[in-house]
Residue, then its C-alpha position, 0 to 999 in steps of 0.5 A: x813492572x817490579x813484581x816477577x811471577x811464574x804459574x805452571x800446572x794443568x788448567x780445565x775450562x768448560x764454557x758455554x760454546x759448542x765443542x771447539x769454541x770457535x773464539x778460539x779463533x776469532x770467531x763469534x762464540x756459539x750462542x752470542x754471549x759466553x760464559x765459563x768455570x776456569x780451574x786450575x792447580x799451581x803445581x809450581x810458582x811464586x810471586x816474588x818471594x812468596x811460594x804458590x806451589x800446590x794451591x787451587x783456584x777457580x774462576x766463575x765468568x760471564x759476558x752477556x755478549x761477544x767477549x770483546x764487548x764487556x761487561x763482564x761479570x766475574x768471581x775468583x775462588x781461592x784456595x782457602x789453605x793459602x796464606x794471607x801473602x799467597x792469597x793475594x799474589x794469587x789473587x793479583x794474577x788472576x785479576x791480571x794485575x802485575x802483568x804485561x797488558x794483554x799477554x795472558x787470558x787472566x789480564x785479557x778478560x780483567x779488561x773486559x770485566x765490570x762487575x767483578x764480584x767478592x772473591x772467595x776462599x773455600x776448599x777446592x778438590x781438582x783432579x785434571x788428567x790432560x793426556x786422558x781429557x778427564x777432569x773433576x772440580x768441586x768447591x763445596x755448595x758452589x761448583x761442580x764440574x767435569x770433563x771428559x772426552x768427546x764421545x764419537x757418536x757413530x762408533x761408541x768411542x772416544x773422539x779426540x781433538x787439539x788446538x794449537x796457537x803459536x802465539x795465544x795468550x793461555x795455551x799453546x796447546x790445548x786437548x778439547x773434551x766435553x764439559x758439564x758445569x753447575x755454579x751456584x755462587x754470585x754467578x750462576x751456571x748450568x753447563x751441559x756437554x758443551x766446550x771442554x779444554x785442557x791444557x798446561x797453564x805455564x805463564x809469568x807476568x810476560x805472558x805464556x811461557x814456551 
């Protein structure tokens, strides 16, 4: 593989499962199908020669079933303040091009996906704070979405929880919260306090860098 690329940055999911998403552990998913918005900011990193510093993006993803068993159908968000270089380095690592073969989540579900529809550029706003479990995502007339933290029921408080995976293919350590998620473009969502996940992307085309 001649390409070489690094991401780094915070990265927000909200997806369908009940809080923890138990296909965080080789689990069933909640509800038997899955479904998810994924967003994220490139604080650092190029392909090749090319800088991706500073842009946005976001991923629209759905399987009627278990994860494992295709037939995906997934929509990229690009960010539409990236050149035509950056917007395509961009757009091979989150189709999972360019990348070890299953060393990172992008390439993972690219393997999973059939239908994958036409990749958007639009202004996108994203606001992720790990360490508070908040976050705000809006691609204008197409997504909107946010978390927070899990409320504690019995004390009015917040609830805080981790995952940590020694040898996962997105994270190795992960603050969960509580998500809710409106998309309108070719894949429809409607998201309501269900499974929140924040989390440092760092990766290159080897996989998570640790």
């Amino acid at each position: 593989m001649s390409d070489r690329w690094m991401i780094r940055g915070p990265e927000f999911t909200n997806c369908n499962c009940n809080y923890g998403c138990p296909c965080q552990f080789n689990s069933p998913s909640s509800h038997g199908y899955c479904e998810a918005v994924i967003a994220g900011t490139i604080e650092e990193g190029y392909f090749n020669q090319t800088s991706l510093d500073g842009l946005n993006f976001v991923v629209l993803i759905h399987w009627p079933g278990e994860i494992p068993q295709g037939n995906g159908k997934r929509q990229v968000i690009i960010d539409e303040r990236a050149t035509p270089d950056q917007r395509e380095s961009l757009r091979k690592i989150l189709f999972g091009e360019s990348t070890k073969p299953g060393s990172t989540h992008f390439n993972v579900f690219d393997s999973t996906v059939t239908d994958a529809c036409e990749t958007l550029y639009s202004p996108i706003k994203i606001d992720i704070d790990i360490d508070a479990c908040k976050a705000s995502v809006k691609v204008p007339g197409l997504v909107e979405s946010s978390g927070t933290p899990i409320p504690n029921p019995f004390t009015g408080g917040e609830h805080r929880a981790s995952i940590s995976i020694a040898n996962g293919f997105e994270y190795t350590h992960a603050e969960i919260g509580s998500g809710v998620s409106k998309a309108s473009g070719a894949i429809k969502l409607d998201l309501k306090n269900t499974h929140g996940q924040f989390c440092v992307l760092h990766m290159n085309q080897d996989g998570v860098i640790r």
